[in-house]
KELORO-816712 format. One record per residue (C-alpha): residue number from 1; residue in one letter; x, y, z. Coordinates in Angstrom, 3 decimals, decimal comma. Layout:
<sites>
+------+------+----------+----------+----------+
: resi : resn :     east :    north :       up :
+------+------+----------+----------+----------+
:  NUM :    a :        X :        Y :        Z :
...
+------+------+----------+----------+----------+
</sites>
This chain:
<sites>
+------+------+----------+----------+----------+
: resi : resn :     east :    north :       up :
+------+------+----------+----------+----------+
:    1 :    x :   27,104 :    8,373 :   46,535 :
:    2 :    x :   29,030 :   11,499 :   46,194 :
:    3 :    x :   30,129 :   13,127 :   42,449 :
:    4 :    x :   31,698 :   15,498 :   41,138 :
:    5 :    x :   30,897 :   17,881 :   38,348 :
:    6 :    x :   32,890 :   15,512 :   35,564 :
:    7 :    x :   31,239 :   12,600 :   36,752 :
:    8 :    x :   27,776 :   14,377 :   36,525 :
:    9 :    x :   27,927 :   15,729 :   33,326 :
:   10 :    x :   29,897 :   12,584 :   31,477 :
:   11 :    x :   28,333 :    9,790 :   33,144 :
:   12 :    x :   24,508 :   10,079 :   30,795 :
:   13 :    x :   27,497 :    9,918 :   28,142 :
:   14 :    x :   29,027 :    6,525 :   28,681 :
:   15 :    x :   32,295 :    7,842 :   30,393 :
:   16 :    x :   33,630 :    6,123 :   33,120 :
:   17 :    x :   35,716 :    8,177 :   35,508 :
:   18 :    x :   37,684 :    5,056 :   36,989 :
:   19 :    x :   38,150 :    3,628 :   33,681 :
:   20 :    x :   40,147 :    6,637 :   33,217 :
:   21 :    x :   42,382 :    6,282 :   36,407 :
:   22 :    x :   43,162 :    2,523 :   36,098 :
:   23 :    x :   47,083 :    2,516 :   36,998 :
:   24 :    x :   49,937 :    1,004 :   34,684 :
:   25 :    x :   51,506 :   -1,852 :   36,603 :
:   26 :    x :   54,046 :   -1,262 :   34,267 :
:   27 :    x :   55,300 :    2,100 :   34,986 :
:   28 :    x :   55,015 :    1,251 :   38,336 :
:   29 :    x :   58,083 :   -1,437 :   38,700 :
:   30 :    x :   61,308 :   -0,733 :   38,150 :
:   31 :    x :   62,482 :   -2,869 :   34,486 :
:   32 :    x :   65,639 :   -4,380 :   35,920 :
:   33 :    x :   62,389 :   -6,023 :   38,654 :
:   34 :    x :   60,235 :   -6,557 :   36,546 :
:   35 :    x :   62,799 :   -8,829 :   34,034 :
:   36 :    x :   63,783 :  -10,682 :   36,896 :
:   37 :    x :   60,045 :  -11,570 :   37,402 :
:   38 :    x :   58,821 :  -12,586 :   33,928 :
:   39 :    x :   62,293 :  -14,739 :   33,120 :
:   40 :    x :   61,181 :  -16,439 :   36,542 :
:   41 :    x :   57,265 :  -16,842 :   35,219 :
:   42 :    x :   59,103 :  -18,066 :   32,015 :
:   43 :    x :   61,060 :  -20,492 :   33,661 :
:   44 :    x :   58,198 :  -21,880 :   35,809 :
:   45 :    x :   56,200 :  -22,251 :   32,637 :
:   46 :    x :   59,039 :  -24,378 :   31,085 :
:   47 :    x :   59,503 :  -26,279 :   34,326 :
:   48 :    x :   56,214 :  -27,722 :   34,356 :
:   49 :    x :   55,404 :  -27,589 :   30,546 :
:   50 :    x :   57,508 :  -26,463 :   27,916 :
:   51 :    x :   54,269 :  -25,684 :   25,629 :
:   52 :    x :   52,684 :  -23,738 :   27,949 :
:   53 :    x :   55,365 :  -21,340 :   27,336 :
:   54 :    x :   55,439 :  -21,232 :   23,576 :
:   55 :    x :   51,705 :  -20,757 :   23,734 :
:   56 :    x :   52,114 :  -17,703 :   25,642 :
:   57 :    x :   54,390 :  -16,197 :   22,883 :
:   58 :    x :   51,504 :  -17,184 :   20,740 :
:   59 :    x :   48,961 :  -15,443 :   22,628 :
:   60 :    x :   51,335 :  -12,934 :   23,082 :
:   61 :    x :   51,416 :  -12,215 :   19,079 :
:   62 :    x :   47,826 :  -12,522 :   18,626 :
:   63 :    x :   47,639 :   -9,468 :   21,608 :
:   64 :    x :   50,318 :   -7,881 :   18,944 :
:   65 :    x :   48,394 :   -8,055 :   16,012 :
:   66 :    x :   44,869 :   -6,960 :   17,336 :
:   67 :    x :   46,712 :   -4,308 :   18,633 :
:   68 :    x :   48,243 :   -3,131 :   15,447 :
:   69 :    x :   44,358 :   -3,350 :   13,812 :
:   70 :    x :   42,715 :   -0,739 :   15,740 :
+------+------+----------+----------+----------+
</sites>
């Protein structure tokens, strides 16, 4: 396995070089797409359960508030 001089060095002290890299799907997707894509995964979850979508929003603000702790 080949490394490089960062990955040497850090590596014995817990860093993870790819942990570093991981890409933002995010920042990736143009917003006016990626709406259009979570109304439609909203809409599917109402379609075949209505709860399933209000317990998303209340995942959603547990993600919120763990957030906020750290």
């Amino acid at each position: 396995m080949h490394q490089n001089a960062f990955s040497e060095k850090l590596t014995p002290l817990g860093f993870k070089m790819f942990d570093m890299l991981v890409v933002d799907l995010m920042h990736e997707v143009e917003l006016g797409v990626w709406k259009a894509v979570f109304i439609h995964l909203l809409r599917l979850l109402e379609c075949h359960n209505e709860s399933l979508k209000h317990e998303m929003d209340r995942r959603q603000v547990l993600i919120g508030f763990l957030e906020a702790r750290h």
